[in-house]
DSSP file (Angstrom, degrees, kcal/mol; ACC not computed):
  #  RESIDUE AA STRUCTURE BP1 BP2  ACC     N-H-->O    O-->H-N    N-H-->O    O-->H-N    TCO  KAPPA ALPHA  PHI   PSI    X-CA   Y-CA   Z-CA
    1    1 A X              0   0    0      0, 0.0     2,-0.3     0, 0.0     0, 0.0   0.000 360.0 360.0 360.0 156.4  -33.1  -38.7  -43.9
    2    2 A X        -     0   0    0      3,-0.0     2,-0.2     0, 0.0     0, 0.0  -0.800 360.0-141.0-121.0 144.8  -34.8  -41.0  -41.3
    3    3 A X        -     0   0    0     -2,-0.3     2,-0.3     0, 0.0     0, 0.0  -0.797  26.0-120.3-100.3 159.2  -35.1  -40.0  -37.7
    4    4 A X        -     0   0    0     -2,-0.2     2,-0.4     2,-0.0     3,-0.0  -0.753  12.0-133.5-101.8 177.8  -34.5  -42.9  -35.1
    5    5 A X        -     0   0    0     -2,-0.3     3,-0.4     1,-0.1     4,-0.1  -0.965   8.5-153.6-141.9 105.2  -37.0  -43.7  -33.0
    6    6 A X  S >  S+     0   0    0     -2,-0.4     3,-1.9     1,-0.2     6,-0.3   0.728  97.8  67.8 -55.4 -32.3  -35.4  -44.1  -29.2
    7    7 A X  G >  S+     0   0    0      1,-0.3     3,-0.6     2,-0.1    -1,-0.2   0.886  84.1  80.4-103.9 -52.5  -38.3  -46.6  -28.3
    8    8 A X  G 3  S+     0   0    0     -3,-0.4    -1,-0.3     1,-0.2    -2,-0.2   0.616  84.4  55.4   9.9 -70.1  -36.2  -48.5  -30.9
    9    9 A X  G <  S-     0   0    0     -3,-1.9     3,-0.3     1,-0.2    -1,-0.2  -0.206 108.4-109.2 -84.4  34.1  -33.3  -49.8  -28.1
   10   10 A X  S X  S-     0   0    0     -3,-0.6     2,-1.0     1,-0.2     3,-0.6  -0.204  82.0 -26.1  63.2-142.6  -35.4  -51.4  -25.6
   11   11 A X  T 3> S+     0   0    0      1,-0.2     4,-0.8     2,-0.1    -1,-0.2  -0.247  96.3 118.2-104.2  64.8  -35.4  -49.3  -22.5
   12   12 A X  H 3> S+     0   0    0     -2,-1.0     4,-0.6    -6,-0.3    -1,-0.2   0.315  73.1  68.4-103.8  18.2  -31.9  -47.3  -23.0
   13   13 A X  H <> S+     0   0    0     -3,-0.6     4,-1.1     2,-0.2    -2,-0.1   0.819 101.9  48.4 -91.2 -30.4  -34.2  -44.1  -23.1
   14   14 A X  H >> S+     0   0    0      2,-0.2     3,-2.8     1,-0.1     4,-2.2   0.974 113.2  45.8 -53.7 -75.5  -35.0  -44.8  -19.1
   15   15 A X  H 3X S+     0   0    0     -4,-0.8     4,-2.2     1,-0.3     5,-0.4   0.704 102.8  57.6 -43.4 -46.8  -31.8  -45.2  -18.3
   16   16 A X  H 3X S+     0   0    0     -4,-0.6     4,-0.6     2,-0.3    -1,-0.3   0.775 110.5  49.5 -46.4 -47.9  -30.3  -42.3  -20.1
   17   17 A X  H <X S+     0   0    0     -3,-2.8     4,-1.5    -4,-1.1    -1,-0.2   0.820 111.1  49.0 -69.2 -16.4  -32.9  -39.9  -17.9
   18   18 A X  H  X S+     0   0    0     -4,-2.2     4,-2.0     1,-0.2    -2,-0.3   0.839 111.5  46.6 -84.7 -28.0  -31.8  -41.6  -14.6
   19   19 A X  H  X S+     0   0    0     -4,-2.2     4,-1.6    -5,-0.4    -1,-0.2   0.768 115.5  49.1 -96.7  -1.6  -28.2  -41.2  -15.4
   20   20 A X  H  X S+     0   0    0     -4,-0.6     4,-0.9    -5,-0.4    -2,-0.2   0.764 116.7  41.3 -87.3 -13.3  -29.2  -37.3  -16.4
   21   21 A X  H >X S+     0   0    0     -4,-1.5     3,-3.1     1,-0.2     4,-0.8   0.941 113.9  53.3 -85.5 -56.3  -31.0  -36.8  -13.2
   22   22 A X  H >X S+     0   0    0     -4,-2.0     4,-2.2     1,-0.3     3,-0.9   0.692 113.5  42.1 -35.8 -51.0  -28.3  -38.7  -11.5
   23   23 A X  H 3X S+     0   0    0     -4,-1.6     4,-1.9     1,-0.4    -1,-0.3   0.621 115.7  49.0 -94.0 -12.8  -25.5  -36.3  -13.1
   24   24 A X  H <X S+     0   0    0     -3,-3.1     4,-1.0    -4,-0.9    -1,-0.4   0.381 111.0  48.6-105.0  22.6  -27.5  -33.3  -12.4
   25   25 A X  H <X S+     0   0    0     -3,-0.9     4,-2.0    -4,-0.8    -2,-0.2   0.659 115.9  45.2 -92.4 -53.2  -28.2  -34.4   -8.5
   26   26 A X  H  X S+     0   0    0     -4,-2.2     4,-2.2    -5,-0.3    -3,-0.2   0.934 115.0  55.4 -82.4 -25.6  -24.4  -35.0   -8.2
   27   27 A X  H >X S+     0   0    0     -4,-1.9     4,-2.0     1,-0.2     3,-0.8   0.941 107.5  41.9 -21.7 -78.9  -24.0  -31.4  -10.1
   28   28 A X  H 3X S+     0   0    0     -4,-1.0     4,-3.8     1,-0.3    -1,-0.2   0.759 112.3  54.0 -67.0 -17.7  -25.9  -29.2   -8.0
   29   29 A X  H 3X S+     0   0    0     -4,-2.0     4,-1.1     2,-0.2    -1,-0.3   0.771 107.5  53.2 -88.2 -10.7  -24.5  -30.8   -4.5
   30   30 A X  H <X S+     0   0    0     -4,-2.2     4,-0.8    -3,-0.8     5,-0.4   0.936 117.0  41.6 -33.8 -65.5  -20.6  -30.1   -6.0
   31   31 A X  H >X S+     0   0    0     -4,-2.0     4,-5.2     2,-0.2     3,-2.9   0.962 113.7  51.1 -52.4 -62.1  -22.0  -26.5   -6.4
   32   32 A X  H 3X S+     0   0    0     -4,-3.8     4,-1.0     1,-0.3    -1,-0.2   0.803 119.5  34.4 -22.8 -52.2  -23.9  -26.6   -3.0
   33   33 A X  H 3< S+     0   0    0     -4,-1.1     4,-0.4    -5,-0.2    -1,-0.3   0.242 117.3  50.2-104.8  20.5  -20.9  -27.7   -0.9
   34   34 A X  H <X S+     0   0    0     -3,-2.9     4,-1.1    -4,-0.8    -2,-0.2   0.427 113.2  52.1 -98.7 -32.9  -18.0  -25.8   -3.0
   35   35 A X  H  X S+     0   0    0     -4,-5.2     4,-0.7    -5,-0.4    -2,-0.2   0.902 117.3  38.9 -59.9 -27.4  -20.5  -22.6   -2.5
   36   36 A X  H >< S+     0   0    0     -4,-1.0     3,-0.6    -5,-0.3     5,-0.2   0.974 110.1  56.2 -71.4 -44.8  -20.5  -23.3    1.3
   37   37 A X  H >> S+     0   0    0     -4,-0.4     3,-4.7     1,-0.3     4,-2.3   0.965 112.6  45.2 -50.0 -79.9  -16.9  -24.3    1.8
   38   38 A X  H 3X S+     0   0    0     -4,-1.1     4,-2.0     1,-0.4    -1,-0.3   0.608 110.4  50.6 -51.9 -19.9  -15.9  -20.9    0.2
   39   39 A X  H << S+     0   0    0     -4,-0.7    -1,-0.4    -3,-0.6    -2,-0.2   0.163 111.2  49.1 -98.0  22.0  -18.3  -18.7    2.2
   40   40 A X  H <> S+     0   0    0     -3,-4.7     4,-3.1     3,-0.1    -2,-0.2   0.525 112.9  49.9-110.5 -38.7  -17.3  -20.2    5.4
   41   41 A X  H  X S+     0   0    0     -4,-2.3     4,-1.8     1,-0.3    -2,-0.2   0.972 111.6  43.9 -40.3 -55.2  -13.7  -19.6    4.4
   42   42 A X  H  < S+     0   0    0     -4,-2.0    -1,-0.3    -5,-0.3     4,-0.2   0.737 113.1  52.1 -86.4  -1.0  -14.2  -16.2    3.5
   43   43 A X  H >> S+     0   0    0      2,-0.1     4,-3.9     3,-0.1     3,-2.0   0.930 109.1  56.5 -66.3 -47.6  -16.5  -15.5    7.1
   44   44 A X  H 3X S+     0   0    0     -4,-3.1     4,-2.0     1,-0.3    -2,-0.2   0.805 114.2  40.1 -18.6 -82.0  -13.4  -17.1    8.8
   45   45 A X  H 3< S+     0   0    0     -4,-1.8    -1,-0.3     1,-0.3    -2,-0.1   0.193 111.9  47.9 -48.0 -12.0  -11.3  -14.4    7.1
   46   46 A X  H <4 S+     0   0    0     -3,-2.0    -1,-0.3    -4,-0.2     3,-0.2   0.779 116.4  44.5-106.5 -58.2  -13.0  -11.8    7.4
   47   47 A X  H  < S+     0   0    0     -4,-3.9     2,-0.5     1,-0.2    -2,-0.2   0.925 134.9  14.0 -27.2 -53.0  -13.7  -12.6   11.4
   48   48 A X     <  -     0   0    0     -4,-2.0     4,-0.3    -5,-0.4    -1,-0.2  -0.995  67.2-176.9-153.9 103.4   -9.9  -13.5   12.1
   49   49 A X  S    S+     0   0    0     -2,-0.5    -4,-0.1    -3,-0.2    -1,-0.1   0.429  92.7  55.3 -66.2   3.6   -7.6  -12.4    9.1
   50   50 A X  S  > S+     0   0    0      2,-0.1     4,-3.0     3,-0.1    -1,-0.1   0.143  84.3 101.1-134.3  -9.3   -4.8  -14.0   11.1
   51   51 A X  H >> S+     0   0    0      2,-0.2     4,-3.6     1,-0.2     3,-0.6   0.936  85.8  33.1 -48.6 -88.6   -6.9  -17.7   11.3
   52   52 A X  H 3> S+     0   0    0      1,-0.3     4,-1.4    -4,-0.3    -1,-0.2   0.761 115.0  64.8 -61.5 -17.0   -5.2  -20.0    8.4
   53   53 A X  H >> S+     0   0    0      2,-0.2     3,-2.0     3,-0.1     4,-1.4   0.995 103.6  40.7 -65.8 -57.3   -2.1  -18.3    9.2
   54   54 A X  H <X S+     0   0    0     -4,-3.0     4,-2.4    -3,-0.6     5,-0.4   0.950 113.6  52.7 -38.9 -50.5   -1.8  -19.6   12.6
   55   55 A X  H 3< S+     0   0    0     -4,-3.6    -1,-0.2     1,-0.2    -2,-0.2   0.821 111.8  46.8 -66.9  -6.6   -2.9  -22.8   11.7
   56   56 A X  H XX S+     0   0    0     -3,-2.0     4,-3.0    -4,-1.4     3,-1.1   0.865 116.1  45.4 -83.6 -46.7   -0.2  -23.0    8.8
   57   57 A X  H 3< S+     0   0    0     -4,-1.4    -2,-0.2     1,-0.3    -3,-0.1   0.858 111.8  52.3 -79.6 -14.7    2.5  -21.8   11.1
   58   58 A X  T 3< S+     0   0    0     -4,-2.4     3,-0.4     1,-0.3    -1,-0.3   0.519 102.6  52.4 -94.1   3.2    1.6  -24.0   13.8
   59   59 A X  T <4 S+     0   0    0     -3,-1.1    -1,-0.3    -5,-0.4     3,-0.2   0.666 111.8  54.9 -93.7 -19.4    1.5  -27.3   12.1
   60   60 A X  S >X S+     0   0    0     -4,-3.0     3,-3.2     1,-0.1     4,-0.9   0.526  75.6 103.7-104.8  34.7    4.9  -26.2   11.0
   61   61 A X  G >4  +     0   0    0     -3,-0.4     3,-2.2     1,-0.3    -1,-0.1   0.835  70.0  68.5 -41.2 -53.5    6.6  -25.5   14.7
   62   62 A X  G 34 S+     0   0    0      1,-0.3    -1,-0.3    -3,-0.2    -2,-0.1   0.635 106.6  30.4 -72.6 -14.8    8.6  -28.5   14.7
   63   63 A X  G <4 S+     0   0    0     -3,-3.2    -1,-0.3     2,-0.1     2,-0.2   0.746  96.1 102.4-111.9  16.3   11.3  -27.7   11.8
   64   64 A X  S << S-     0   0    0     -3,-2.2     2,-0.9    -4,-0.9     0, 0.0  -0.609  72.3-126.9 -84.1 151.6   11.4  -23.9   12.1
   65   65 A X        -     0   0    0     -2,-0.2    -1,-0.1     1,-0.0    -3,-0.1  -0.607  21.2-143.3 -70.3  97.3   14.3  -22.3   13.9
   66   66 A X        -     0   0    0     -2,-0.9     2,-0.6    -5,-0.1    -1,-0.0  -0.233  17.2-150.0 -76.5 140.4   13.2  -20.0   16.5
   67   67 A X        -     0   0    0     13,-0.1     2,-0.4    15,-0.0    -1,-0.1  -0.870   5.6-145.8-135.9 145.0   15.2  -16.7   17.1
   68   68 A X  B     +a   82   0A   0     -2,-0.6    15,-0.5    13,-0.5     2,-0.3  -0.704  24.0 179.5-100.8 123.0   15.8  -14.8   19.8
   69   69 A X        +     0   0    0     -2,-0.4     3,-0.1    13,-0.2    13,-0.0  -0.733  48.3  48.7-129.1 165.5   16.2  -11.0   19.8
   70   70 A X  S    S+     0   0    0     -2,-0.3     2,-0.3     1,-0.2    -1,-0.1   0.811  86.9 107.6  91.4  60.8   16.8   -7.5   21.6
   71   71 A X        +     0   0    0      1,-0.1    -1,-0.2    -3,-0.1    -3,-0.0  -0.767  39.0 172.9-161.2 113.6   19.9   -9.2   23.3
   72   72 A X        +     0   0    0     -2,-0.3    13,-0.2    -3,-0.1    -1,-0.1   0.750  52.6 120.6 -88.9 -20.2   23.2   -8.1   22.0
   73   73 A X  S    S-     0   0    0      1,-0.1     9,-0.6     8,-0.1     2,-0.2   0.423  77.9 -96.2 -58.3 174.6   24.6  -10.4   25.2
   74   74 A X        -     0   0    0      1,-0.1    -1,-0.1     7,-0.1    -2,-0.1  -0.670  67.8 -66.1 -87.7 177.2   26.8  -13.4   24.7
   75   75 A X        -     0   0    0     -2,-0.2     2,-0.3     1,-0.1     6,-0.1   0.231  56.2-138.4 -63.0 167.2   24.6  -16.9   24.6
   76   76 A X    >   -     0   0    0      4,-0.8     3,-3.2    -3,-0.1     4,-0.2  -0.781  31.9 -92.6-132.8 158.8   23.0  -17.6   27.7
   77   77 A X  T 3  S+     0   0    0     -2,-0.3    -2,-0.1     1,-0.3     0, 0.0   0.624 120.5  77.4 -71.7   4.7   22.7  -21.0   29.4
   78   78 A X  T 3  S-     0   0    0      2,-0.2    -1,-0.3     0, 0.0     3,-0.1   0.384 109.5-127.3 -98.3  -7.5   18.9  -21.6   27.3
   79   79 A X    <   +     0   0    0     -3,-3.2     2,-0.4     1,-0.2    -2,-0.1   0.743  68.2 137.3  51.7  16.4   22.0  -22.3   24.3
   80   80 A X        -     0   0    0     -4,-0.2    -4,-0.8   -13,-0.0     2,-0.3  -0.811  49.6-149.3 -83.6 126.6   20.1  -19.7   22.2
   81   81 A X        -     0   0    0     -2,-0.4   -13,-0.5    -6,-0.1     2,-0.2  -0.726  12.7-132.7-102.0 153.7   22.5  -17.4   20.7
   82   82 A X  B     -a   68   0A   0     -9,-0.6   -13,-0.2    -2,-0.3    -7,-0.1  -0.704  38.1 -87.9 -86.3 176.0   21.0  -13.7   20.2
   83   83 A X        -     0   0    0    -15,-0.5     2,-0.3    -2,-0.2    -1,-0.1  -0.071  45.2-102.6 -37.7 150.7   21.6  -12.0   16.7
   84   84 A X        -     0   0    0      3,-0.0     2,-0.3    -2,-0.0    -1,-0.1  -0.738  35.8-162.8 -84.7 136.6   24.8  -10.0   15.9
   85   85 A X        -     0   0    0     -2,-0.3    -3,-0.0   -13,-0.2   -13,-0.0  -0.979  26.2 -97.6-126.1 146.8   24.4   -6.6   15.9
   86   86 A X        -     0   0    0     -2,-0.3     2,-0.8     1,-0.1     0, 0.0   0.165  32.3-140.3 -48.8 134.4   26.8   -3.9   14.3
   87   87 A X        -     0   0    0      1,-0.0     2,-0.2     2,-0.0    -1,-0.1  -0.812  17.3-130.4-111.2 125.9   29.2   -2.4   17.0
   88   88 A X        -     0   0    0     -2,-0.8     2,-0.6     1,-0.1    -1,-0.0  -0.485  22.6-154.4 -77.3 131.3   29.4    1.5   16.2
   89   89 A X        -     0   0    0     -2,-0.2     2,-0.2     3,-0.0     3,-0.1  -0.838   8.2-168.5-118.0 102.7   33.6    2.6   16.2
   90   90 A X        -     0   0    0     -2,-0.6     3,-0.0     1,-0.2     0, 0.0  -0.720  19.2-147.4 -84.3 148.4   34.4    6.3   17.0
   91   91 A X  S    S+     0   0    0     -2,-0.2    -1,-0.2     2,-0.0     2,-0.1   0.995  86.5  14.7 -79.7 -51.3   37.7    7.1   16.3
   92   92 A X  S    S-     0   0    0     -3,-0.1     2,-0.0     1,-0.1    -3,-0.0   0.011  93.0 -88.3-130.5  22.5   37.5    9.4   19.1
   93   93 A X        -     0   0    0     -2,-0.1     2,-0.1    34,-0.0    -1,-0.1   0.612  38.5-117.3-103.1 123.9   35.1    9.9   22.3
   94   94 A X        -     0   0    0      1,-0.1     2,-0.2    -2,-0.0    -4,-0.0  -0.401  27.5-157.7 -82.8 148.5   32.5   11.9   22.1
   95   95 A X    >   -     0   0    0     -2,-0.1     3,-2.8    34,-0.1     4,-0.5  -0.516  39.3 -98.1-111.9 154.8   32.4   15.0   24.5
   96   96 A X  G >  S+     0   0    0      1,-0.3     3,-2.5    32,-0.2    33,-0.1   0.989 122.9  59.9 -67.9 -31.8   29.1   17.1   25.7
   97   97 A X  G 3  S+     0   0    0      1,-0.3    -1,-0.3    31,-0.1    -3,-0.0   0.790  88.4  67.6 -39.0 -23.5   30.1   19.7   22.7
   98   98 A X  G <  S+     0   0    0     -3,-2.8    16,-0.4    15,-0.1    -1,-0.3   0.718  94.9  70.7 -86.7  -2.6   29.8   17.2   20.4
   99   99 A X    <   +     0   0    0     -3,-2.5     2,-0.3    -4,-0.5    14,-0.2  -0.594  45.4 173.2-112.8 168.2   25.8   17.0   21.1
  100  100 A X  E     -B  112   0B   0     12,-1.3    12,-1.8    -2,-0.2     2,-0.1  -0.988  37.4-111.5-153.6 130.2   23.1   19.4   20.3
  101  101 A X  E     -B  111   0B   0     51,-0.4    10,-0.2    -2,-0.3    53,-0.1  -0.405  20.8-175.0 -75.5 147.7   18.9   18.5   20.9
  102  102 A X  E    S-     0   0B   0      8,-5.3     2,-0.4     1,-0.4     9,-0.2   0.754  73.5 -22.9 -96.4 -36.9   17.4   18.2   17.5
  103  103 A X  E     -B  110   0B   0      7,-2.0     7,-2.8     2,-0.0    -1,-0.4  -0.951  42.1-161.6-160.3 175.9   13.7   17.8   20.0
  104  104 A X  E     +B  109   0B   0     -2,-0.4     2,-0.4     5,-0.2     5,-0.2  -0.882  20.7 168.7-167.3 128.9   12.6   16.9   23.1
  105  105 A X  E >   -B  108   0B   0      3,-1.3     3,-1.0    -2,-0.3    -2,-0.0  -0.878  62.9 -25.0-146.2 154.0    8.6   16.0   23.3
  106  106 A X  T 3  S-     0   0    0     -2,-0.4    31,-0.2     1,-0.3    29,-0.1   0.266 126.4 -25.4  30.0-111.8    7.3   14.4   26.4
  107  107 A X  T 3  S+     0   0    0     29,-0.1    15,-0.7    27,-0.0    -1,-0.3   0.382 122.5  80.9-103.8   5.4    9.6   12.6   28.3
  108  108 A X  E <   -BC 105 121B   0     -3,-1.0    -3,-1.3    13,-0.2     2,-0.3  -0.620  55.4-162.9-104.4 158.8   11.9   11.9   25.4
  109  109 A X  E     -BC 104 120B   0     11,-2.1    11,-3.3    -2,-0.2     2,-0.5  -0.997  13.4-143.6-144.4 151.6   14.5   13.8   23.7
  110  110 A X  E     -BC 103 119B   0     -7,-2.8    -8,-5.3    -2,-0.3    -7,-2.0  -0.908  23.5-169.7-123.7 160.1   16.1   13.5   20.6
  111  111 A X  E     -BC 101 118B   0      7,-2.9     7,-1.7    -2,-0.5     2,-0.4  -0.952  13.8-138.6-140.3 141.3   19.6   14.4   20.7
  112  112 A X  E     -BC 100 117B   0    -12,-1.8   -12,-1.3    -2,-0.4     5,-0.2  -0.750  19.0-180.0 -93.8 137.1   22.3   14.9   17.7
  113  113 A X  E >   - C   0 116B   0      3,-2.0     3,-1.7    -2,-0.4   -14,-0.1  -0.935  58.8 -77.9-144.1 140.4   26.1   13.6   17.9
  114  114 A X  T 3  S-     0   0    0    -16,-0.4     3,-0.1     1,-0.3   -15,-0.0  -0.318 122.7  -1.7 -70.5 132.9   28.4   14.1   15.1
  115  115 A X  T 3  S+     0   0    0     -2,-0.1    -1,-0.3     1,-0.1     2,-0.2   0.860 123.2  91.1  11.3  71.0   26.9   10.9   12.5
  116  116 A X  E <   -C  113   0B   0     -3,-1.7    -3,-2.0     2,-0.0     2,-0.4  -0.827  60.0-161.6-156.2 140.2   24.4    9.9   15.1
  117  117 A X  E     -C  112   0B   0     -5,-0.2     2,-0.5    -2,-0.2    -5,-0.2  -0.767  22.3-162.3 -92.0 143.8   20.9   10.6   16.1
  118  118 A X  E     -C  111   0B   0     -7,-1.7    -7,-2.9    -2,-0.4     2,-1.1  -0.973  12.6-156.4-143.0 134.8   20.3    9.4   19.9
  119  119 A X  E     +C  110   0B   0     -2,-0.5     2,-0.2    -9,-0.2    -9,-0.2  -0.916  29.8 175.3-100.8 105.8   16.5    8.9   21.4
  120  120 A X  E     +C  109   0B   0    -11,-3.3   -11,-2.1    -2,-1.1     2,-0.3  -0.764  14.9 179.7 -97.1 153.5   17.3    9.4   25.2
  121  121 A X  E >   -C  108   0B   0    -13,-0.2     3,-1.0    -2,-0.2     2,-0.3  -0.796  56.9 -54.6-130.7-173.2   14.7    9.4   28.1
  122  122 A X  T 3  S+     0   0    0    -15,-0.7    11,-0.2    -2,-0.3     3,-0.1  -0.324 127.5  22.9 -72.9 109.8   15.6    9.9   31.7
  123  123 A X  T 3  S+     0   0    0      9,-2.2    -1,-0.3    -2,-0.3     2,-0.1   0.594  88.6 143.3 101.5  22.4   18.5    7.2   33.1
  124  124 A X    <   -     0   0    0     -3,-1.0     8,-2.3     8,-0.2     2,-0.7  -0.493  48.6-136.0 -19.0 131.7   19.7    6.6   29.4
  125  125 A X  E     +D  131   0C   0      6,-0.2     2,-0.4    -2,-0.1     6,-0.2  -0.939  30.3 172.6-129.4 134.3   23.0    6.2   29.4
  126  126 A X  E >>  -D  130   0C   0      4,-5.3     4,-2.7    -2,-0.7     3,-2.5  -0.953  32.6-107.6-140.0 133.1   25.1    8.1   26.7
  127  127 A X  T 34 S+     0   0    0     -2,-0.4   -34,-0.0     1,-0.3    -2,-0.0  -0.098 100.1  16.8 -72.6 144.3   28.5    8.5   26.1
  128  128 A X  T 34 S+     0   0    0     -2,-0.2    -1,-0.3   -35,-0.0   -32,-0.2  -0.017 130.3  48.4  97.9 -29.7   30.2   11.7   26.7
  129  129 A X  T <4 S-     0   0    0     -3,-2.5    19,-1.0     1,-0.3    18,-0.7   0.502  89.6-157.3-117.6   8.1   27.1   13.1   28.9
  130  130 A X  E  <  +D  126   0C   0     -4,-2.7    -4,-5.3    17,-0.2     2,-0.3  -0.576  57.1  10.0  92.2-144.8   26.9   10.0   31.0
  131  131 A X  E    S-D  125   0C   0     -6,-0.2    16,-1.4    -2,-0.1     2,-0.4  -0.786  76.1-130.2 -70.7 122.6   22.7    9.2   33.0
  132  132 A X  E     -E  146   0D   0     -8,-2.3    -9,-2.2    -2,-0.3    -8,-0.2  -0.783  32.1-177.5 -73.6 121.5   20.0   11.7   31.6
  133  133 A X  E     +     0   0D   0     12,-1.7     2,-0.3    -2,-0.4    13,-0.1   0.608  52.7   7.9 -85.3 -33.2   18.8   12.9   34.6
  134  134 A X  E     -E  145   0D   0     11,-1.1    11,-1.1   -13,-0.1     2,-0.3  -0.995  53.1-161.7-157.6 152.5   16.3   14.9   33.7
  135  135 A X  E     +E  144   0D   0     -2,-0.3     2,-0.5     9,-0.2     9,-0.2  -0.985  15.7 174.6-139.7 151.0   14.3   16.1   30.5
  136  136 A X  E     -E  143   0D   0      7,-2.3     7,-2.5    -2,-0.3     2,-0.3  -0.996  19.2-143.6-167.7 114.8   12.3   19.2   30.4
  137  137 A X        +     0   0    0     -2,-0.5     2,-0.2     5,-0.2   -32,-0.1  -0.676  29.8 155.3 -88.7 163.2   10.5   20.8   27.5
  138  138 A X    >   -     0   0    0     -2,-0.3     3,-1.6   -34,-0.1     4,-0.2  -0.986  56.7 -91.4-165.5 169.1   10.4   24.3   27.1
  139  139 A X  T 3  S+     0   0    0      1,-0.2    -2,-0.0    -2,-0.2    15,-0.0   0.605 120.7  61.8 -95.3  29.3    9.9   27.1   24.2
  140  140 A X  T 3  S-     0   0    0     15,-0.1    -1,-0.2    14,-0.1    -3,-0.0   0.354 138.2 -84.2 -97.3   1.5   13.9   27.4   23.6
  141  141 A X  S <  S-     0   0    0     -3,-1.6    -2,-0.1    12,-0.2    13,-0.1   0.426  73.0 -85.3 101.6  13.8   13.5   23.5   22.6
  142  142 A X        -     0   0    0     -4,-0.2    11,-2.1    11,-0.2     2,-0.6   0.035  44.6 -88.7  98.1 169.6   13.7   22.2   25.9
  143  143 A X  E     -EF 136 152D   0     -7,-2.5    -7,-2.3     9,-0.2     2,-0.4  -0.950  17.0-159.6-115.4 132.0   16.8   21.0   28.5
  144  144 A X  E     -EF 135 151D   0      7,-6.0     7,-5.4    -2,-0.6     2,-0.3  -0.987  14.6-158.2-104.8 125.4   18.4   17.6   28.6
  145  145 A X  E     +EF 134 150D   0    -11,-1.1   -12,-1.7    -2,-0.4   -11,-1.1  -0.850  22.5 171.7 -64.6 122.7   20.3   17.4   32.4
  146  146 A X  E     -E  132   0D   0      3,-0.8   -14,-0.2    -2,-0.3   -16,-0.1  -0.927  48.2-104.1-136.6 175.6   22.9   14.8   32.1
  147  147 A X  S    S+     0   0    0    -16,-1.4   -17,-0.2   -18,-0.7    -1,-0.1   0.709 115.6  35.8 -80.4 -15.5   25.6   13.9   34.6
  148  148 A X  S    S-     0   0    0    -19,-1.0    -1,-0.3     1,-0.2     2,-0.2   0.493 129.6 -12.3 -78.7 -29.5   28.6   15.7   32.6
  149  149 A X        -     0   0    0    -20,-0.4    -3,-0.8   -53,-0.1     2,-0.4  -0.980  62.6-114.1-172.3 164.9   26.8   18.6   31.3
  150  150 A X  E     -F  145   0D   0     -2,-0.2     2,-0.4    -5,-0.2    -5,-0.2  -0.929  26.6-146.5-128.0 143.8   23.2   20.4   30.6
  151  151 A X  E     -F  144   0D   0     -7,-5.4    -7,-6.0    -2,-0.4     2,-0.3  -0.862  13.3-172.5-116.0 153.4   21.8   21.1   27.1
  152  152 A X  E     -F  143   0D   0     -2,-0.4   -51,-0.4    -9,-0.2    -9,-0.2  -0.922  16.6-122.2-122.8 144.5   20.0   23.6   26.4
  153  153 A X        -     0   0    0    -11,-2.1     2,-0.5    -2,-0.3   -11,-0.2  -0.470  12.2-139.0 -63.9 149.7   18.1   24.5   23.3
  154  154 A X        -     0   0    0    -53,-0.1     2,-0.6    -2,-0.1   -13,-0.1  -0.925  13.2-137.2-124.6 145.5   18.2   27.3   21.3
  155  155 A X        +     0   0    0     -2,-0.5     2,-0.4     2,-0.1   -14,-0.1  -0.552  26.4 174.6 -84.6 129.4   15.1   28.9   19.8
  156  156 A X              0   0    0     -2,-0.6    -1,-0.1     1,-0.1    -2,-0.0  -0.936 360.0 360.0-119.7 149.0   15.2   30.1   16.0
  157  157 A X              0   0    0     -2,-0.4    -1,-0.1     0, 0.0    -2,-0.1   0.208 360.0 360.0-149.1 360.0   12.6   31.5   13.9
């Protein structure tokens, strides 16, 4: 077997290093700037986890629907309708017997109705005891004052 001899082709042995420096020039600056891009990304993220989200949702304000909530009312002149929300049906009306406190912590109470939990605080208005007037912890599990009747806890151990 014979080896060739590059020297052979005229000068394609120049060219052939110039286009290997060339390819390893254009190499390492691909690496350079895809290693930067990605550590600035992930300082962004790490700064502001919340960054590229905003900037996604806000290039797409114009076709989302915005909706408007914590409004059971009917539509309002803005033509924004609120959400439906599920309209509770007693067959019959609840009475201050029918409640009992399950707690009463701070200025809150939580207060039992037969299937219902209710979170009252003071001027709450609930049917069958009317405005909570007052709430008062204590170590029989506290008083709710309402305007129809006052509950009192009872302590078990």
């Amino acid at each position: 077997m014979s080896s060739i001899d590059p020297s052979a082709f005229g000068n394609a042995a120049p060219a052939t290093t110039a286009s290997d420096r060339l390819s390893r020039v254009l190499a390492v600056m691909v690496l350079l700037l895809s290693t930067g891009f990605f550590s600035a990304v992930v300082a962004i993220s790490h700064n502001d986890p919340g960054y590229f989200d905003r900037l996604l949702i806000s290039a797409m304000q114009g076709p989302l629907d915005p909706i408007e909530t914590g409004s059971t009312e009917k539509a309002s002149d803005s033509g924004i309708t609120p959400l439906p929300v599920p309209h509770r049906v007693r067959h019959t009306q609840l009475t201050p017997q029918d409640f009992q406190i399950v707690m009463v912590f701070g200025g809150e109470a939580h207060l039992a109705s037969p299937g219902e939990l209710w979170r009252v605080r003071v001027n709450s208005l609930v049917p069958g005891l009317g405005r909570i007037l007052a709430i008062e912890p204590g170590e029989n599990g506290g008083t709710v004052r309402a305007e129809r009747a006052t509950l009192t806890g009872v302590r078990t151990d």
